[in-house]
PQR file of N, CA, C, O and H, with PARSE charges and radii, in Angstrom:
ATOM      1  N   UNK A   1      -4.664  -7.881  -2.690 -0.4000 1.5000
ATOM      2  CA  UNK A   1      -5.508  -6.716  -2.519 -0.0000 2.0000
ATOM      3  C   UNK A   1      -4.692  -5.419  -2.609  0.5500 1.7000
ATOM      4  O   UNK A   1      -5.262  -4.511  -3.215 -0.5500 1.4000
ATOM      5  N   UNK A   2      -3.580  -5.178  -2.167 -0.4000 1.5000
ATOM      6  CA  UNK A   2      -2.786  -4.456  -2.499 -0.0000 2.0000
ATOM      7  C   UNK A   2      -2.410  -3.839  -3.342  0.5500 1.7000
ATOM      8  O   UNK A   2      -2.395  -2.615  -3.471 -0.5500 1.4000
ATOM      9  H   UNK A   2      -3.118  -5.915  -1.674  0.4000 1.0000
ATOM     10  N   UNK A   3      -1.813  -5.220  -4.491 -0.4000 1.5000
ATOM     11  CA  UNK A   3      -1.509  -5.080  -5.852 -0.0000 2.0000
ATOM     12  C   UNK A   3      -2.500  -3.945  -6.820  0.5500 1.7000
ATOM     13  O   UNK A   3      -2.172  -3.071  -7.623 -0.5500 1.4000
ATOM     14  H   UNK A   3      -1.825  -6.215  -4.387  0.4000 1.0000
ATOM     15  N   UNK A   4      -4.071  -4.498  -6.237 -0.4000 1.5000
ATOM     16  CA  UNK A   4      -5.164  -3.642  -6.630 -0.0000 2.0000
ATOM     17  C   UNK A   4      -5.061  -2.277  -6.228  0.5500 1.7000
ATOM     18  O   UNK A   4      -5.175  -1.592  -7.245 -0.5500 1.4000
ATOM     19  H   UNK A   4      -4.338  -5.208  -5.585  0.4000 1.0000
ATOM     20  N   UNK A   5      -4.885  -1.502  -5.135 -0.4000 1.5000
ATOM     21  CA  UNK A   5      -5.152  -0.385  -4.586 -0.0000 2.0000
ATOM     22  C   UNK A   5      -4.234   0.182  -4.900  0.5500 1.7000
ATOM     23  O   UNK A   5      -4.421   1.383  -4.701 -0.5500 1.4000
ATOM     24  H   UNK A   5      -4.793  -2.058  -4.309  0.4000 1.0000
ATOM     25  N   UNK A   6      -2.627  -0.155  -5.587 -0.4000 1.5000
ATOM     26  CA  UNK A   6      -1.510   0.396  -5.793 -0.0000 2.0000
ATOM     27  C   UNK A   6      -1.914   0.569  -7.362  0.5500 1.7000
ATOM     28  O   UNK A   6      -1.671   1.661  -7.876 -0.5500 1.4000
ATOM     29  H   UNK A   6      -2.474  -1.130  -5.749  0.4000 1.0000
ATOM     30  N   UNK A   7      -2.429  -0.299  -8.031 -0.4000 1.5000
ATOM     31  CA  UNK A   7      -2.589   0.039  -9.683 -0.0000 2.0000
ATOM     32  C   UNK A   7      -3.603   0.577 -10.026  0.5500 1.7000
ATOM     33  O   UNK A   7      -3.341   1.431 -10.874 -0.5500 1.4000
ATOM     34  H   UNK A   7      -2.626  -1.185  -7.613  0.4000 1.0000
ATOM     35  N   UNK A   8      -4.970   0.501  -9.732 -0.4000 1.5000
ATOM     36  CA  UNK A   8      -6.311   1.149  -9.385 -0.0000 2.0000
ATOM     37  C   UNK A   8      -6.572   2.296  -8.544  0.5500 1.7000
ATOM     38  O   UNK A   8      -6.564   3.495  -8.823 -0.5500 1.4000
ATOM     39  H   UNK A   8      -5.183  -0.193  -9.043  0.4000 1.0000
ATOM     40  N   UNK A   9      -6.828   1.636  -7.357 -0.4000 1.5000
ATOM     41  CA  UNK A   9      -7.037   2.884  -6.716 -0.0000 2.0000
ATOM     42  C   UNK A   9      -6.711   4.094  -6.591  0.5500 1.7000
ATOM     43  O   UNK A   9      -7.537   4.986  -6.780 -0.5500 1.4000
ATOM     44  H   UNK A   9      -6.834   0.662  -7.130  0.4000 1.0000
ATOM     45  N   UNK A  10      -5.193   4.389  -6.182 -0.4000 1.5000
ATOM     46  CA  UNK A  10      -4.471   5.064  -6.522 -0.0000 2.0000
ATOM     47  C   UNK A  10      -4.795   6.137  -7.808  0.5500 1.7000
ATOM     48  O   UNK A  10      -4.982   7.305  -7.468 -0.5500 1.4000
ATOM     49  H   UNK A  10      -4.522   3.664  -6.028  0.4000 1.0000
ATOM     50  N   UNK A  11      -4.866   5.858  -9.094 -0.4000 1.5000
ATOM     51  CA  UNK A  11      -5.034   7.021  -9.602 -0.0000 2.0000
ATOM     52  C   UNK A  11      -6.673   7.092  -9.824  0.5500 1.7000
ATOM     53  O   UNK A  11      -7.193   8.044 -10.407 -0.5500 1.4000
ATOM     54  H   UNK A  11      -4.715   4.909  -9.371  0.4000 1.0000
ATOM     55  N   UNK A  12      -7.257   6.227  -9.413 -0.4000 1.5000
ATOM     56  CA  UNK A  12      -8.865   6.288  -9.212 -0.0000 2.0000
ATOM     57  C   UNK A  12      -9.472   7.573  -7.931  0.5500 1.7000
ATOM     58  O   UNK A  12     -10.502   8.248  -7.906 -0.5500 1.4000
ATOM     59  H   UNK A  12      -6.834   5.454  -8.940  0.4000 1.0000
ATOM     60  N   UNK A  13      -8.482   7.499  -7.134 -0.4000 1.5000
ATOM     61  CA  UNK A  13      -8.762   8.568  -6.445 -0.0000 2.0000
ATOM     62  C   UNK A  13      -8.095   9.894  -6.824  0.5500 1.7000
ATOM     63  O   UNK A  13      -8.571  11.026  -6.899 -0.5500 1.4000
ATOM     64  H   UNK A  13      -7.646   6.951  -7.154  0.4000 1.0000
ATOM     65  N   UNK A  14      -6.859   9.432  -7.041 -0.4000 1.5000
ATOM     66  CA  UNK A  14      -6.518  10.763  -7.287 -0.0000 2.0000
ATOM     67  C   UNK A  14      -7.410  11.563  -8.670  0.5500 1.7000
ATOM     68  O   UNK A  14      -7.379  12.792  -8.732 -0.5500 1.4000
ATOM     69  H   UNK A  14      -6.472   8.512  -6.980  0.4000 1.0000
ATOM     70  N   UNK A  15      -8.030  10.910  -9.525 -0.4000 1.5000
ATOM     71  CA  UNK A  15      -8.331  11.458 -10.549 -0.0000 2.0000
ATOM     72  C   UNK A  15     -10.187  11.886 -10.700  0.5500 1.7000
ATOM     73  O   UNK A  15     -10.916  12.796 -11.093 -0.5500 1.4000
ATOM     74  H   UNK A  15      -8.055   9.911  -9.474  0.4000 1.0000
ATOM     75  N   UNK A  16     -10.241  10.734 -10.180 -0.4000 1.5000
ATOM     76  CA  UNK A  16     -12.149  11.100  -9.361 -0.0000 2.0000
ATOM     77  C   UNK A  16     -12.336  11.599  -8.080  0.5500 1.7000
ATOM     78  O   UNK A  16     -13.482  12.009  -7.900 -0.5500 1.4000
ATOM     79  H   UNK A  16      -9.648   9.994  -9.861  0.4000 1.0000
ATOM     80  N   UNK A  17     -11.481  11.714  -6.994 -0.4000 1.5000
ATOM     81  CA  UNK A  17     -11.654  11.600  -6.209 -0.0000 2.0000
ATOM     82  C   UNK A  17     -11.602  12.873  -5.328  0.5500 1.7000
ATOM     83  O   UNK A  17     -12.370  13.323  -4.477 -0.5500 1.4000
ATOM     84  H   UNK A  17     -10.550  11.380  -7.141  0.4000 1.0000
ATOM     85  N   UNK A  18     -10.289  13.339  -5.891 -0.4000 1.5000
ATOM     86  CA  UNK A  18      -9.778  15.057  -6.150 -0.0000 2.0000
ATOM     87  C   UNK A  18      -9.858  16.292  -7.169  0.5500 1.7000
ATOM     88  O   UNK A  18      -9.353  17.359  -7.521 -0.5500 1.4000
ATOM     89  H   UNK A  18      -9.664  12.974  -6.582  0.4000 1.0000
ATOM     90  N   UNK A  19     -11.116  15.117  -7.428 -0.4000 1.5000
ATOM     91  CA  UNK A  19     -11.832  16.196  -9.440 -0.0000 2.0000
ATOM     92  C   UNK A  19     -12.256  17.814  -8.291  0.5500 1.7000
ATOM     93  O   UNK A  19     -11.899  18.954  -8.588 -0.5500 1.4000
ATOM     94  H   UNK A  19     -11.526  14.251  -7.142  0.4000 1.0000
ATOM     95  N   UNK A  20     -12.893  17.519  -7.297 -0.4000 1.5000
ATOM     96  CA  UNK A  20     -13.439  18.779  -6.939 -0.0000 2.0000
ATOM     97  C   UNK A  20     -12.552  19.835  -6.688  0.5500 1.7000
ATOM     98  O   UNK A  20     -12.768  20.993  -7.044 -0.5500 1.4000
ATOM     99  H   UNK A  20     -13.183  16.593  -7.056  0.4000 1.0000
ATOM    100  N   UNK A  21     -11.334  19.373  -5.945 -0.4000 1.5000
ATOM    101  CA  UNK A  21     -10.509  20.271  -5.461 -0.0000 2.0000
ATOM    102  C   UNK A  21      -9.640  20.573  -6.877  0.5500 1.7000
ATOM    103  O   UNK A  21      -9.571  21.759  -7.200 -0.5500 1.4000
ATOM    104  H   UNK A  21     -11.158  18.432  -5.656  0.4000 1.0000
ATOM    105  N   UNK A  22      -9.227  19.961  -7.414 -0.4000 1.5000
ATOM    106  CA  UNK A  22      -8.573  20.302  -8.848 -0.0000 2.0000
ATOM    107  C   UNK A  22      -9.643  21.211  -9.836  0.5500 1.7000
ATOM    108  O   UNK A  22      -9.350  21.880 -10.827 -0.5500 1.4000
ATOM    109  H   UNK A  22      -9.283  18.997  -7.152  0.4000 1.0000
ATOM    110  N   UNK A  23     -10.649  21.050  -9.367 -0.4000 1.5000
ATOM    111  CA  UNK A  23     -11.698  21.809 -10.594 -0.0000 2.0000
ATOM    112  C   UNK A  23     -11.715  23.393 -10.174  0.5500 1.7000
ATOM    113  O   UNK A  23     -11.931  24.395 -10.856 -0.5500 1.4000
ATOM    114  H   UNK A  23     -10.887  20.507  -8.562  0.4000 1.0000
ATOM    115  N   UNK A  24     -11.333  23.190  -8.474 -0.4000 1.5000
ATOM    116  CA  UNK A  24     -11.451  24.556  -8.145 -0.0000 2.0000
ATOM    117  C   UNK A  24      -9.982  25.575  -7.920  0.5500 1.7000
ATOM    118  O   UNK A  24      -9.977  26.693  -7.407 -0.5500 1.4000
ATOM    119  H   UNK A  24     -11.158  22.376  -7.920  0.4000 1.0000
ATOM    120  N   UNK A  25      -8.881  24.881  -8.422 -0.4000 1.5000
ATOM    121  CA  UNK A  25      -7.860  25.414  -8.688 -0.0000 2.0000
ATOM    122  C   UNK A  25      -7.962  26.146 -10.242  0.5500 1.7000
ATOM    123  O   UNK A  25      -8.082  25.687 -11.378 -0.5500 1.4000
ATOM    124  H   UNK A  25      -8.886  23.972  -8.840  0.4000 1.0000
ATOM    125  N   UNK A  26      -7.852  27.473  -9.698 -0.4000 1.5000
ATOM    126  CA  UNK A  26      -7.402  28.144 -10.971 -0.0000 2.0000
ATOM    127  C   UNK A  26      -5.915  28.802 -11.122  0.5500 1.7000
ATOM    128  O   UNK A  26      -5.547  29.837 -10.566 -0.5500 1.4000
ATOM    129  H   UNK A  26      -7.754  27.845  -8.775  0.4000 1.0000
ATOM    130  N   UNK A  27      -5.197  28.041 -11.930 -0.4000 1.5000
ATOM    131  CA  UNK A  27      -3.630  28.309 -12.174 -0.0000 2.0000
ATOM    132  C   UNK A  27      -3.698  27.859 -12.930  0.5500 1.7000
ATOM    133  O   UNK A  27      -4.704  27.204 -13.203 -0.5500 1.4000
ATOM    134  H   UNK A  27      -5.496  27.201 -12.382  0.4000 1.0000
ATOM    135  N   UNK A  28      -2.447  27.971 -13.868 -0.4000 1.5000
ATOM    136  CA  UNK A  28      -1.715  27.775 -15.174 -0.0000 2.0000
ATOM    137  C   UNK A  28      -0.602  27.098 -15.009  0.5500 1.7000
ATOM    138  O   UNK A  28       0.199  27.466 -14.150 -0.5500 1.4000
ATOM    139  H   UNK A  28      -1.630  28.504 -13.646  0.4000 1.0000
ATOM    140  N   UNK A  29      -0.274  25.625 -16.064 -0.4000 1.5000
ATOM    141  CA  UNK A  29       0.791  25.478 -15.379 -0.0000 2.0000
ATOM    142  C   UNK A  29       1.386  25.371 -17.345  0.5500 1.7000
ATOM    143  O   UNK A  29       0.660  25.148 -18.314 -0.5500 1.4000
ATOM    144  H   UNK A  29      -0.925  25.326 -16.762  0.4000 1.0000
ATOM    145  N   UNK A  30       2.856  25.618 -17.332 -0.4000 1.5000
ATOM    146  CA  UNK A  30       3.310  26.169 -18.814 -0.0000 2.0000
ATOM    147  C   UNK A  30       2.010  26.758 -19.984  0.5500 1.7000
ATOM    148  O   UNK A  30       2.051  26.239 -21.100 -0.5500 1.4000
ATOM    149  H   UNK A  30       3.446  25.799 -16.545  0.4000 1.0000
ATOM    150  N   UNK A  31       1.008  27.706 -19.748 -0.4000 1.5000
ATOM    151  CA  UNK A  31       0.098  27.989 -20.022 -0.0000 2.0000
ATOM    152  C   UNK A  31      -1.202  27.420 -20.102  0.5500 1.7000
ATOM    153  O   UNK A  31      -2.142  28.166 -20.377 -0.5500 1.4000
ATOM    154  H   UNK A  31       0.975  28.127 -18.842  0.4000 1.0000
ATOM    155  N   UNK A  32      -1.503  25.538 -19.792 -0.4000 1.5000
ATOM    156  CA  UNK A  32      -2.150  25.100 -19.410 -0.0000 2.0000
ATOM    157  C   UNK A  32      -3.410  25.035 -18.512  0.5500 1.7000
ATOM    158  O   UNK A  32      -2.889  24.382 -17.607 -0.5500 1.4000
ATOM    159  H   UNK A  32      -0.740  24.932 -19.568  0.4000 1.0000
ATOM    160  N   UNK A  33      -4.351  25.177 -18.199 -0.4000 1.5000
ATOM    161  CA  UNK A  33      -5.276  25.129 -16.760 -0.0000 2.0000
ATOM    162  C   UNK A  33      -4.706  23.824 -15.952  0.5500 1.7000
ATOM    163  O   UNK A  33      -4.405  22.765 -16.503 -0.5500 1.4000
ATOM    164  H   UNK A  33      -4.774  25.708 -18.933  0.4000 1.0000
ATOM    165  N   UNK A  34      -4.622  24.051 -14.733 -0.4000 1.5000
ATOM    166  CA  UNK A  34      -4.254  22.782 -14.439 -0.0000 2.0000
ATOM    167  C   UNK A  34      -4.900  21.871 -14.423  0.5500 1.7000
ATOM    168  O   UNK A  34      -4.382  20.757 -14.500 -0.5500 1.4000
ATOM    169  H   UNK A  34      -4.866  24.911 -14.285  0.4000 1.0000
ATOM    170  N   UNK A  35      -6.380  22.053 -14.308 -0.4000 1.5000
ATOM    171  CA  UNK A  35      -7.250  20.221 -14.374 -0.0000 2.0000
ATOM    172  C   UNK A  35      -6.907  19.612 -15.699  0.5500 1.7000
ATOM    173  O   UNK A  35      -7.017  18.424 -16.005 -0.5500 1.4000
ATOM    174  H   UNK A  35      -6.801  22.958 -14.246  0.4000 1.0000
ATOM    175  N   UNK A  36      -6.514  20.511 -16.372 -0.4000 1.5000
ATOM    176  CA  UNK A  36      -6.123  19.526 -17.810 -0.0000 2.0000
ATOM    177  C   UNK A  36      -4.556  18.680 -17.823  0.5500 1.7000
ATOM    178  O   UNK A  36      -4.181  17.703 -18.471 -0.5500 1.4000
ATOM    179  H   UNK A  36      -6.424  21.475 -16.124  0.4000 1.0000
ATOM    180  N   UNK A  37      -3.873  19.527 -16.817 -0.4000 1.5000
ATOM    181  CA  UNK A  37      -2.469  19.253 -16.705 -0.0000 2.0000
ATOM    182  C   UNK A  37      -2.528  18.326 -15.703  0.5500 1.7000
ATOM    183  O   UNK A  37      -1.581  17.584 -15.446 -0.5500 1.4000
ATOM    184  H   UNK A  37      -4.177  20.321 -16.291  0.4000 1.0000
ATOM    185  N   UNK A  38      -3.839  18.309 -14.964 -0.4000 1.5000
ATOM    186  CA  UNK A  38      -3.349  17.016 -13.513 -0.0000 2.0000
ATOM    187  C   UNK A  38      -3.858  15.734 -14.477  0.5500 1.7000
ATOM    188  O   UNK A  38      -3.057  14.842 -14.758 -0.5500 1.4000
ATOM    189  H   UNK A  38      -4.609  18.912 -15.172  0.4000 1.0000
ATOM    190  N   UNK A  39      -5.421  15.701 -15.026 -0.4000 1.5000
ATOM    191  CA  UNK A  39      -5.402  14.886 -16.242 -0.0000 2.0000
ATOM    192  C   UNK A  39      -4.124  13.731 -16.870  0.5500 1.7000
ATOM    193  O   UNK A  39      -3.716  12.569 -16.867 -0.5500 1.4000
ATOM    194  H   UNK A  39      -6.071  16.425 -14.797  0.4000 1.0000
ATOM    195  N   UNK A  40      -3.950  14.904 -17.297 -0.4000 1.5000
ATOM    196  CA  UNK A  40      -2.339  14.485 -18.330 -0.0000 2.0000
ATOM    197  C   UNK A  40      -1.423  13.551 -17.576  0.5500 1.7000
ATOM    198  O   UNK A  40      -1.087  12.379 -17.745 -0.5500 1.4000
ATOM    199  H   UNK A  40      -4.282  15.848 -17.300  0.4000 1.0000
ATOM    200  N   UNK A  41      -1.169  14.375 -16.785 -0.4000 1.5000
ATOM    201  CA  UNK A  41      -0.061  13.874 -15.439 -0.0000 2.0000
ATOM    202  C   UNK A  41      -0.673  12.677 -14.704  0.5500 1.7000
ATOM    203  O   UNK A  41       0.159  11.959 -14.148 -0.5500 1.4000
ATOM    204  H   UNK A  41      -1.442  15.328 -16.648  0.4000 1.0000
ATOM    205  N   UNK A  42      -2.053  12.289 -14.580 -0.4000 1.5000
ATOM    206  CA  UNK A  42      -2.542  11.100 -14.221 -0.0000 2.0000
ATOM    207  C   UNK A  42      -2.022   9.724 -15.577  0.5500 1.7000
ATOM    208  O   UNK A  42      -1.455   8.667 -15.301 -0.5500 1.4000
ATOM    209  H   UNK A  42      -2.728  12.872 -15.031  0.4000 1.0000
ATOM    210  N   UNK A  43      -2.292  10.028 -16.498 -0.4000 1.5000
ATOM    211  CA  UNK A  43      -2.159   9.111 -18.277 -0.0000 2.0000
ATOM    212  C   UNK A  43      -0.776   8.502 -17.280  0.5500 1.7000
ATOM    213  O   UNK A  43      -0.720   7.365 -16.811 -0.5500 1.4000
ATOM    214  H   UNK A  43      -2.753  10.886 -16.722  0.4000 1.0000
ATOM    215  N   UNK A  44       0.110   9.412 -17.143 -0.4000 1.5000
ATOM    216  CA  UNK A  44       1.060   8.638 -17.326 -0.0000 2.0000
ATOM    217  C   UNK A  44       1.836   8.475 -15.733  0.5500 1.7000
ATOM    218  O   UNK A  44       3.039   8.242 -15.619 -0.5500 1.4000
ATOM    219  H   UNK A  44       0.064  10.335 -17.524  0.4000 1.0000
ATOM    220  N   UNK A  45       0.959   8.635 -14.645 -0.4000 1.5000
ATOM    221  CA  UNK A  45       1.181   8.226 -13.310 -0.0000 2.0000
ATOM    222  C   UNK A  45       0.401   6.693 -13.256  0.5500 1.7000
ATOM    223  O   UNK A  45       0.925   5.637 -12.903 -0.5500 1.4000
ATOM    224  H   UNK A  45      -0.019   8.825 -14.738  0.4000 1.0000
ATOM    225  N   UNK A  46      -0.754   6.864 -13.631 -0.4000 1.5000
ATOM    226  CA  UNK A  46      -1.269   5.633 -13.534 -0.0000 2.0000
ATOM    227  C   UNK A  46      -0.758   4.200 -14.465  0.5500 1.7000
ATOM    228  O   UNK A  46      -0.927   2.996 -14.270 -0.5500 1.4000
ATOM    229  H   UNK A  46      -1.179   7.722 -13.917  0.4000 1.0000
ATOM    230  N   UNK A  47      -0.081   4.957 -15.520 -0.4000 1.5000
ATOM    231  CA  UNK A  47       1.342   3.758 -16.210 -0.0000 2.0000
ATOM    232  C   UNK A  47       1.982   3.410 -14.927  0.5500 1.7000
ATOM    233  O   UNK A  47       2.415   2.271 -14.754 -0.5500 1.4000
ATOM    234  H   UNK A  47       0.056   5.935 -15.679  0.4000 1.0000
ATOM    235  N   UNK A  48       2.052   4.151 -14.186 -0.4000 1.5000
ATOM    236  CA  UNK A  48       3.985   4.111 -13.423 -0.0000 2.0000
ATOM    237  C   UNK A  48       3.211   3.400 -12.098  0.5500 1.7000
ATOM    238  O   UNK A  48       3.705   2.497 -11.423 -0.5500 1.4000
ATOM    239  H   UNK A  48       1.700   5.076 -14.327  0.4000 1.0000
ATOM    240  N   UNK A  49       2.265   3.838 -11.943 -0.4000 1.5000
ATOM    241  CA  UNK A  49       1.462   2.838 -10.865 -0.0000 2.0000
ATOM    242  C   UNK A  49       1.118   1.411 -11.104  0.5500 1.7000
ATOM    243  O   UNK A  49       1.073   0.740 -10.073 -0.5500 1.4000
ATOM    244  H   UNK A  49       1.864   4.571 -12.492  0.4000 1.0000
ATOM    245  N   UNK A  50       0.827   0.694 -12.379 -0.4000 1.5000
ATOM    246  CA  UNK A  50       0.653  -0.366 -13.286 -0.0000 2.0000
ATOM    247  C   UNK A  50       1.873  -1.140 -13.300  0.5500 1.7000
ATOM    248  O   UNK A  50       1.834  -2.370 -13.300 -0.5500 1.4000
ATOM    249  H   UNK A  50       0.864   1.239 -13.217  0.4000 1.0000
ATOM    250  N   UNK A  51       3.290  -0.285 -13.315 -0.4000 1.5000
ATOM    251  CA  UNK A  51       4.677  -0.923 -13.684 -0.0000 2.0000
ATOM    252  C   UNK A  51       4.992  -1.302 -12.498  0.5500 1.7000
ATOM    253  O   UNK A  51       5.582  -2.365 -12.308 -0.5500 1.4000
ATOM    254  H   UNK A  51       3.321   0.715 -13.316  0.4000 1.0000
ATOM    255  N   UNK A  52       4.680  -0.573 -11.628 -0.4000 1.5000
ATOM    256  CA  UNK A  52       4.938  -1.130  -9.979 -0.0000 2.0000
ATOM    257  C   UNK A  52       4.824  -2.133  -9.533  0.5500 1.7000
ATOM    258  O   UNK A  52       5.564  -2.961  -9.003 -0.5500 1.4000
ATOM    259  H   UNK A  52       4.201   0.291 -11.782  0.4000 1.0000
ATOM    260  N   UNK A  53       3.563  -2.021  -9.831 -0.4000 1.5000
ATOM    261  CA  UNK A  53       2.867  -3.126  -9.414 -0.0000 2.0000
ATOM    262  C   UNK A  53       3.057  -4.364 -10.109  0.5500 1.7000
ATOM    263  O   UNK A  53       3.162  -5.205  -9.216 -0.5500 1.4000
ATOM    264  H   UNK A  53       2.961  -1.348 -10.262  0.4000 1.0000
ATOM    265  N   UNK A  54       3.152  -4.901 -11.167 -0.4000 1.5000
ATOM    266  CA  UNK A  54       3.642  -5.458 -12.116 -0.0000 2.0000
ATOM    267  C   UNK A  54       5.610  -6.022 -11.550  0.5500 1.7000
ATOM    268  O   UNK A  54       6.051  -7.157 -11.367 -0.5500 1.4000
ATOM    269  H   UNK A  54       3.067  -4.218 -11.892  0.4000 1.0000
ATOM    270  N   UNK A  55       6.291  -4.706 -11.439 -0.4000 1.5000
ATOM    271  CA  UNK A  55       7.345  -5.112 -10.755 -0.0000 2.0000
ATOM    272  C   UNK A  55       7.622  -5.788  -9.272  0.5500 1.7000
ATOM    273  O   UNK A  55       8.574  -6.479  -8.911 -0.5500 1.4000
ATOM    274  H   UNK A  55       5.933  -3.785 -11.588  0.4000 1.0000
ATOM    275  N   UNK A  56       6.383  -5.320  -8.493 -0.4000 1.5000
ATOM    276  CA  UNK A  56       6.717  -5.413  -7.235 -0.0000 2.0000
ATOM    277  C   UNK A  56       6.076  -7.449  -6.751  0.5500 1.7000
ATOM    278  O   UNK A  56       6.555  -8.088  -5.815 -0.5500 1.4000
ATOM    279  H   UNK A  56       5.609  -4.759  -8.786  0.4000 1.0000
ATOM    280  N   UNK A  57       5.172  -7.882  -7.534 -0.4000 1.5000
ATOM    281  CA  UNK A  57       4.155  -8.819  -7.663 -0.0000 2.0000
ATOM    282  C   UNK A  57       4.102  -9.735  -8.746  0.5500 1.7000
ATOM    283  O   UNK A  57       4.132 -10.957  -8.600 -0.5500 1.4000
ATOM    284  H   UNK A  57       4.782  -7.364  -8.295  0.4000 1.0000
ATOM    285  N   UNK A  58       4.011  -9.053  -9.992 -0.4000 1.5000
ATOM    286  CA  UNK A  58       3.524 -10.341 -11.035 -0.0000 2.0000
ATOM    287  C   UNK A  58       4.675 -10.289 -11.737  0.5500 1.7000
ATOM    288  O   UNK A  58       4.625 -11.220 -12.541 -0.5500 1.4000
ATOM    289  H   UNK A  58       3.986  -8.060 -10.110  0.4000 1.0000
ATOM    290  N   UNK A  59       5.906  -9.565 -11.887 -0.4000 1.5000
ATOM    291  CA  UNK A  59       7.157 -10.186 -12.484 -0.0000 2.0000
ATOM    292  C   UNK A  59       7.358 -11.642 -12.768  0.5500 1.7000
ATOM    293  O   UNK A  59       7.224 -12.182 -13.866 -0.5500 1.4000
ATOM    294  H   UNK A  59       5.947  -8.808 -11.234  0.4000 1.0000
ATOM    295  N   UNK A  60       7.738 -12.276 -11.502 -0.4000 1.5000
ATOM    296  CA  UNK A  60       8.038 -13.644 -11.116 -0.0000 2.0000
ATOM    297  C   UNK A  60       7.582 -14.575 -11.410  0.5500 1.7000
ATOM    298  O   UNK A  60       8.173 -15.655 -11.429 -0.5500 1.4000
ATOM    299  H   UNK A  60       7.847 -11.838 -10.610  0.4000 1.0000
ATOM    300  N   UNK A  61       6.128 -14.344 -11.787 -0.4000 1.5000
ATOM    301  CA  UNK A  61       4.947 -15.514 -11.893 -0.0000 2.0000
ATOM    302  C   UNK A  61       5.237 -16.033 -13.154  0.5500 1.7000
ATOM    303  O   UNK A  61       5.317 -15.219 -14.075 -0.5500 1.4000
ATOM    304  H   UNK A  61       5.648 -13.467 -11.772  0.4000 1.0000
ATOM    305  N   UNK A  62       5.463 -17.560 -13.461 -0.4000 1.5000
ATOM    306  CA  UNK A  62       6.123 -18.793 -14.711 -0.0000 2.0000
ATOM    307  C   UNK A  62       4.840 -17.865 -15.745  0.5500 1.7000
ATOM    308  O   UNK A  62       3.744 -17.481 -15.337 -0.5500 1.4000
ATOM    309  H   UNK A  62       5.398 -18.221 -12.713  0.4000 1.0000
ATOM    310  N   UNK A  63       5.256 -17.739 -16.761 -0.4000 1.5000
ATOM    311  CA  UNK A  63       4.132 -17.605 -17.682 -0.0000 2.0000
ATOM    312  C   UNK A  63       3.581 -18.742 -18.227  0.5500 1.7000
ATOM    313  O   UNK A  63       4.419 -19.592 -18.530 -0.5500 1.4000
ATOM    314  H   UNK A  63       6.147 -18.051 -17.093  0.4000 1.0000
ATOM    315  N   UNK A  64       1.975 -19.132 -18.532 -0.4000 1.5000
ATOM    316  CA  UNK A  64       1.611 -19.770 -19.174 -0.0000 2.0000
ATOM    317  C   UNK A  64       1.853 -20.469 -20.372  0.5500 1.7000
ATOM    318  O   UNK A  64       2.129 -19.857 -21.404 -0.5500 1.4000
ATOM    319  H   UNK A  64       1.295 -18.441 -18.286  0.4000 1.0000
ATOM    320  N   UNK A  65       1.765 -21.858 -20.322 -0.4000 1.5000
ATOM    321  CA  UNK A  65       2.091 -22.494 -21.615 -0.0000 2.0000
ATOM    322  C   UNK A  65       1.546 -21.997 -22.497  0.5500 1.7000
ATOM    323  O   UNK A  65       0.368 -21.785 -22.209 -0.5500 1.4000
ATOM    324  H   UNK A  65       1.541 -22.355 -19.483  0.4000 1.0000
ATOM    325  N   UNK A  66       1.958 -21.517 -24.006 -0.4000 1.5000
ATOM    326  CA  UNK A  66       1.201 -21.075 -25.204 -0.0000 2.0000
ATOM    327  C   UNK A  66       0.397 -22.349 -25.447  0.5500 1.7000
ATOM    328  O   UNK A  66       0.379 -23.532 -25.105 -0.5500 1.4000
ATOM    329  H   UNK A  66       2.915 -21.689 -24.240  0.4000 1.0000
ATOM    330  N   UNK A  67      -0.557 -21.091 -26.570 -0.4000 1.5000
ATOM    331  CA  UNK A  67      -1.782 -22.143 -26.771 -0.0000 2.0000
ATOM    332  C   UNK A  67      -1.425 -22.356 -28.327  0.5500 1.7000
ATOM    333  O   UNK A  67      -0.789 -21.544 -29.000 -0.5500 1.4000
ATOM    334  H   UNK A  67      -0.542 -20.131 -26.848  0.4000 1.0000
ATOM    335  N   UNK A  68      -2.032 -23.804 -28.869 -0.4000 1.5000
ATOM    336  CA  UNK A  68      -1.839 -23.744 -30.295 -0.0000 2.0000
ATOM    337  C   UNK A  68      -2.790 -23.561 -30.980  0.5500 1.7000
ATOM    338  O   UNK A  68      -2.668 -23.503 -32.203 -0.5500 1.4000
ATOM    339  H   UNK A  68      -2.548 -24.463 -28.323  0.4000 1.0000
TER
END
């Protein structure tokens, strides 16, 4: 259940969850708006949340015999 809330949830909230408060930030970030820049910055947090998890859990596990 974990595994789930660390690869899912995680940027499920941060990205739905904090849409309101990010929608109501108005700043620029390298000329950007930032809801487009937290966006962005989610693509590739929610990779790094996926690799974690992946590292921390399903590394180890024998892989399946191929199929013919």
């Amino acid at each position: 259940m974990l595994k789930v809330l660390i690869g899912l949830g995680i940027p499920y909230i941060a990205v739905i969850g904090l849409l309101p408060w990010v929608a109501s930030v108005d700043r620029f970030v390298f000329g950007v708006p930032f809801i487009y820049m937290w966006i962005f910055i989610w693509f590739v947090l929610t990779s790094a949340c996926m690799y974690t998890v992946w590292c921390l859990y399903d590394r180890d596990e024998p892989e399946s015999a191929p199929h013919h």
